[in-house]
N, C-alpha and C positions, 0 to 999 in steps of 0.2 A: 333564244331557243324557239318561241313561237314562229318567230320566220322562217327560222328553220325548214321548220315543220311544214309551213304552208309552202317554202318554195319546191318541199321536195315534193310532196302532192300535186302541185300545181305543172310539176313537168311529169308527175304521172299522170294524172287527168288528159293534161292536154297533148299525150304521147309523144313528146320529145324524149322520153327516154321509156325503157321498160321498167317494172318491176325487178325482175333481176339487175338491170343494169344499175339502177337507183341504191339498191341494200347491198350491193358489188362495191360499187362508189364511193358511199355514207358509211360502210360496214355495219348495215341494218339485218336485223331477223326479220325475215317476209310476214309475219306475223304482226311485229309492231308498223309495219308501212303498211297493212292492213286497218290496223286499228286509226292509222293515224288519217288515212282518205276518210273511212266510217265516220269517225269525228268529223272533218271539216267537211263532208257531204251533210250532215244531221245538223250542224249551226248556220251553215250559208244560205237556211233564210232569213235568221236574225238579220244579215246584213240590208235586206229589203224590210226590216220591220217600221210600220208606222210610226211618222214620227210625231202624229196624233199622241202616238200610245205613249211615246217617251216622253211627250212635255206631260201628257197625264201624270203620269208616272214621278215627273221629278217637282210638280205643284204639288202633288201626295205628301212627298217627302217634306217640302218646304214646309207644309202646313203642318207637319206630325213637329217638325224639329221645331215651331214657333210656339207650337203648344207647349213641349217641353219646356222650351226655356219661359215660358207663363209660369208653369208649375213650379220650375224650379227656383223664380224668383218669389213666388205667395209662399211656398216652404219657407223660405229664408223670412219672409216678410211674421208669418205666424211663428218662426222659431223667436226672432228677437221681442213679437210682441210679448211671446208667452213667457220668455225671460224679464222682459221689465214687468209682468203682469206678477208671477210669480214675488217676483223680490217687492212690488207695492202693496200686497194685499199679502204679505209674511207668511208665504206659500214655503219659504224654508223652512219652516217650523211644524209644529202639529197639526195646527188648523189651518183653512186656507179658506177663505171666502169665495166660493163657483161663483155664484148666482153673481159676484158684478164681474167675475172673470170672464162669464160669456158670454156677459153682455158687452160689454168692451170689447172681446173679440169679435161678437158678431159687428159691433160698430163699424172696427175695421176690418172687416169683410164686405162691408158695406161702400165703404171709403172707397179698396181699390177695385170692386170689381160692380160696384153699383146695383147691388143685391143684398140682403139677410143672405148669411148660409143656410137658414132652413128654408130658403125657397129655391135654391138654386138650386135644378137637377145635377144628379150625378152622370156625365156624359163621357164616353171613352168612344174616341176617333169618329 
């Protein structure tokens, strides 16, 4: 449908045919082959946009989605710790011993990211 669209603009722009003769044709309302030029006159500088801008643009992305999946592996990494931490220090029960639970988490906070959790800033993008 996009091609459409743009072959039928593209022979109104470049006046091989008229407006009437086009929505004659196509069986269009002069309204929407109105709307439909507006559009592709208003995006047809995107086709010359920098492609500076786009490699910018898609190292942006790569580095938000490497981040993610960082995060999403230390979730997983402190979900299993806090599970085995839980069941060795009888954290199912009443009592639960913190003080060597955080420190053991902090150890391994330490392990995979070569930090204490309490030094390491809290940083978003």
């Amino acid at each position: 449908m996009p091609e459409f669209k743009a072959q039928v603009v593209l022979e109104l722009i470049s006046g091989a045919k008229s407006g009437a003769e086009l929505c004659r044709q196509h069986q269009l309302a002069p309204q929407l082959l109105t709307d439909w030029k507006s559009a592709f006159v208003e995006r047809s500088a995107s086709v010359f946009q920098s492609s500076e801008r786009q490699t910018e643009e898609a190292a942006r992305v790569a580095e938000l989605e490497r981040l993610i999946g960082r995060r999403a592996l230390d979730l997983e990494i402190l979900k299993k710790a806090s599970t085995l931490l839980a069941s060795d220090y009888g954290c199912h029960q009443k009592r639960c011993n913190f003080a060597a639970m955080f420190s053991i988490t902090d150890d391994l906070a330490e392990i995979v990211h070569g930090s204490r959790m309490n030094e390491r800033p809290f940083v978003l993008g």
